[in-house]
N, C-alpha and C positions, 0 to 999 in steps of 0.2 A: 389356346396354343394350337388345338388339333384343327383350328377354321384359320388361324393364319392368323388374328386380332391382331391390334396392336393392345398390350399391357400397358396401364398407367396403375404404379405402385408410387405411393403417397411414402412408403418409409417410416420412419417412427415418429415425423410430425402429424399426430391425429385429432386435430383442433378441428374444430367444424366447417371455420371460415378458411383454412387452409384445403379440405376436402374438399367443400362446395367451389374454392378458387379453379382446382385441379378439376372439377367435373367442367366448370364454365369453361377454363379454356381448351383444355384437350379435347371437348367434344365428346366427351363418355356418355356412351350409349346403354351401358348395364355396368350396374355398381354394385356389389354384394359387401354386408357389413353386421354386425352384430348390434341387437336393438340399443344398446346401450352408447352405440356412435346414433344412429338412425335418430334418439330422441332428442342428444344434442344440435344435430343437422337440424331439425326439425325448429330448434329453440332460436337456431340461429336466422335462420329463413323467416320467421316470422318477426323476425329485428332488421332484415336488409336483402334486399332486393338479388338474386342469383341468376344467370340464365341457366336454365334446366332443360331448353329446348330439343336439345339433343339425346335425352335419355328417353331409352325405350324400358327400362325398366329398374326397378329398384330391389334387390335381392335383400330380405332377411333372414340368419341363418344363426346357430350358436344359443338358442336360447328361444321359449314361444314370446311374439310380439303380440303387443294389446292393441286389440282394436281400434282404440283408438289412435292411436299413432298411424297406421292405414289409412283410417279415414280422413285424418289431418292433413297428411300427404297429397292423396289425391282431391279433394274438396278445395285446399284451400294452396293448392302450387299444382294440382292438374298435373302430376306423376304418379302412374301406377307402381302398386307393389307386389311381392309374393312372398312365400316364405318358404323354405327350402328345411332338407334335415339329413343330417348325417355327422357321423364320428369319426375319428381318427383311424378306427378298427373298419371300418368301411370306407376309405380311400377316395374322398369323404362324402360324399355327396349319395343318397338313397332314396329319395323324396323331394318334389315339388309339391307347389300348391294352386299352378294353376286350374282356369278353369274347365269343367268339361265341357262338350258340346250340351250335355244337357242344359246347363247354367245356362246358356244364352240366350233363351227367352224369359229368365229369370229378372226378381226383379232389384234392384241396389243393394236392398237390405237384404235379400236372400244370396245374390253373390257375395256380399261382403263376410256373410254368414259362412258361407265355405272358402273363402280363399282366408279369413281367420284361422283356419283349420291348419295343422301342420302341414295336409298334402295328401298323396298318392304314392304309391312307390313306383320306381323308372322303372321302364325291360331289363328285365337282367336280375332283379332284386326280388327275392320270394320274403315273404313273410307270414308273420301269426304274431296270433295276442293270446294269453293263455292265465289264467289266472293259478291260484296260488297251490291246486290239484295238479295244473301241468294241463290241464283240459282247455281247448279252444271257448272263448265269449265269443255268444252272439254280438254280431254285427248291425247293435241296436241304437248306436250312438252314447250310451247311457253307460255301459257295465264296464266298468274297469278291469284293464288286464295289463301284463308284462308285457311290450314289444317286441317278440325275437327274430335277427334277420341273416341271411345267407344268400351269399352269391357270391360268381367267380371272382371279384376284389374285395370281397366280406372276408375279414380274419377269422380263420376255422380255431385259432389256438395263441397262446403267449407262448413266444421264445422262453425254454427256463425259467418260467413263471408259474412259483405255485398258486395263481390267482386263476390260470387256465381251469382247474377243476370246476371254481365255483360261477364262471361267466360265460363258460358255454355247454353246453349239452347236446347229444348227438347230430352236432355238426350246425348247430343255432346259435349264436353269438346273444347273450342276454343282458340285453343294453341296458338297461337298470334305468328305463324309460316305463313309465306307467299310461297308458293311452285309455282311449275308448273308440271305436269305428261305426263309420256310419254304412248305411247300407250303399253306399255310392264307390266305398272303399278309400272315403276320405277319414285317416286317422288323426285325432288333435290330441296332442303331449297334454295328459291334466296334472303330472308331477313325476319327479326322479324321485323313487322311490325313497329315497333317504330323505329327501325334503317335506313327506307327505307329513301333516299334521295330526296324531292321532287323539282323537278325545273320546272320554268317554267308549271308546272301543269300536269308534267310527271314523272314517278317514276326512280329513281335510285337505280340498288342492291349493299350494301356496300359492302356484300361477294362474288357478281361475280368480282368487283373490286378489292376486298383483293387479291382473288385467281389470279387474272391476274396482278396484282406487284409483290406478292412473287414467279411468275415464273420467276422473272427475277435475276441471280446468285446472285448479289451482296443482295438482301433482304433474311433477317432472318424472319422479321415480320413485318406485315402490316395490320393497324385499318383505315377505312375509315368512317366519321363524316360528316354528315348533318351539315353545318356552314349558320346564317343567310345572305341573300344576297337583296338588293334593290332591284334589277328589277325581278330573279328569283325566288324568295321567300327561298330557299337551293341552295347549291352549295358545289359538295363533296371535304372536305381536305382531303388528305392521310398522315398518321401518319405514318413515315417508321424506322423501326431497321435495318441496314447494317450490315451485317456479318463481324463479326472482322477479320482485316486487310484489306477490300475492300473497295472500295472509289464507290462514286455515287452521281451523279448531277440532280437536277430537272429537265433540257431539256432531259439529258440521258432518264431519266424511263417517261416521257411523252410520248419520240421517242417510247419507247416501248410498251408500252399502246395503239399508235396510230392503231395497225393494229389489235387488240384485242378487240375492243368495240365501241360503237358509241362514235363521236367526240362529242356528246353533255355530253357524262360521262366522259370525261377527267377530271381530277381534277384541279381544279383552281388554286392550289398550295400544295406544298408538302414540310411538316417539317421533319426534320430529329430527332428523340430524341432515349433517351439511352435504353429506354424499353416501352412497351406496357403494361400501368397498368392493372394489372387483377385481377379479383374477388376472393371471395376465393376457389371456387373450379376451379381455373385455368381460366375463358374466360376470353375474351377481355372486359375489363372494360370501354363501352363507355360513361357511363353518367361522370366517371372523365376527361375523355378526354373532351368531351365537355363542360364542368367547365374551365376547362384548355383553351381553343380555342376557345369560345364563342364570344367574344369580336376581333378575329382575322378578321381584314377588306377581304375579297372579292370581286373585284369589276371586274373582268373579264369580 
């Protein structure tokens, strides 16, 4: 609005081929959308011919995207992506993911490697990652911390909300985003802390696991769910959508899984269902699912 654009708003029709229509013929040069549109786009494009010749870029934002959806994108329709991040309490937008100048003599796999990454945070926007003392983590890629952020369109506080005590502190809004940062100062979301899987007294990330099912062809979509366990205390299910017309077995996407993560994050079992319930602005809606599979035994 502040360059003068013109807006092309789609409305509450959010079918893929109605999207991709509006991109072809308006001419849409930068599209931002939540991965859960992004994979059906994606499903649709490899069923029927779109022109995309006009987009200069593809915005994901609402949720971390799997790499491999990135990579599908650009490999196989020649459209770049990024990934953006921000909340409603930040006005919204706080992070990008493009690349730096360093990146540019870098090589596919190592670009792809950080623009997988949440981002960077814009001018204007300070931050820190602080674990569970209140103390800053190294900036080692590895160590998990709280995300906290502040700036002049950052919410310092809730109107009349006694929720204000426990989500900000001296003037940090505590986005109840769990990250790790690399030394480049690119942070990648590894879970909101409510979703973290705990076993055994060790954490599990339900989105490094999404991302590591849905690179495997046959998944469309994949929510991973903390289920209660006797001796572990959690134990993650994987909630899988198969792409239509492909078939896929529990031992299949476990084998796959197997060289991608630690064998203590394997999932104890894996349901196959027809969609991944989601919110109303598009994410993955875990608290139904866990309604849904709460009572599902675990005993691995």
């Amino acid at each position: 609005m502040m360059a003068g654009c013109k807006q092309v708003h789609p409305g509450a029709d959010l079918e893929p081929a109605s999207l991709l229509g509006l991109i072809e013929s308006e001419r849409v040069t930068i599209c931002a959308a939540v991965p859960t549109i992004w994979v059906g786009m994606l499903e649709e494009l490899d069923r029927k011919s779109y022109d995309l010749s006009s987009v200069r870029c593809l915005v994901s934002g609402g949720a971390p995207l799997a790499p491999s959806v990135m990579e599908a994108f650009e490999q196989r329709h020649g459209v770049s992506m990024v990934q953006g991040w921000g909340m409603t309490e930040t006005s919204p937008v706080c992070a990008h993911g493009h690349l730096k100048s360093g990146y540019k003599e870098a090589t596919p796999e190592q670009q792809l490697a950080a623009r997988s990454k949440t981002g960077f945070m814009i001018p204007g926007v300070e931050f820190r990652v602080v674990d569970d003392s209140g103390d800053e983590i190294a900036w080692d890629g590895i160590t998990y911390g709280e995300l906290q952020v502040r700036g002049p369109w950052v919410a310092s506080s809730y109107y009349n909300d006694e929720r204000s005590n426990d989500s900000f502190v001296d003037g940090w809004l505590k986005t109840g985003d769990v990250v790790t940062v690399d030394k480049q100062g690119y942070f990648m979301i590894v879970d909101r802390i409510k979703d973290l899987v705990k076993s055994g007294g060790e954490w599990i990330s339900s989105v490094e696991l999404e991302k590591a099912i849905m690179g495997h062809p046959a998944v469309k979509e994949a929510a991973v769910i903390g289920i209660p366990h006797p001796r572990w205390t959690e134990r993650p299910l994987a909630c899988v959508v198969v792409r239509m017309g492909a078939e896929l077995h529990q031992d299949e996407l476990i084998e796959h899984l197997r060289p991608l993560v630690p064998s203590w994050w394997l999932p104890d079992d894996v349901v196959f269902i027809d969609e991944v319930p989601k919110t109303s602005v598009g994410k993955f809606d875990k608290l139904a699912l866990r309604a849904r599979f709460v009572k599902r035994s675990l005993t691995r």
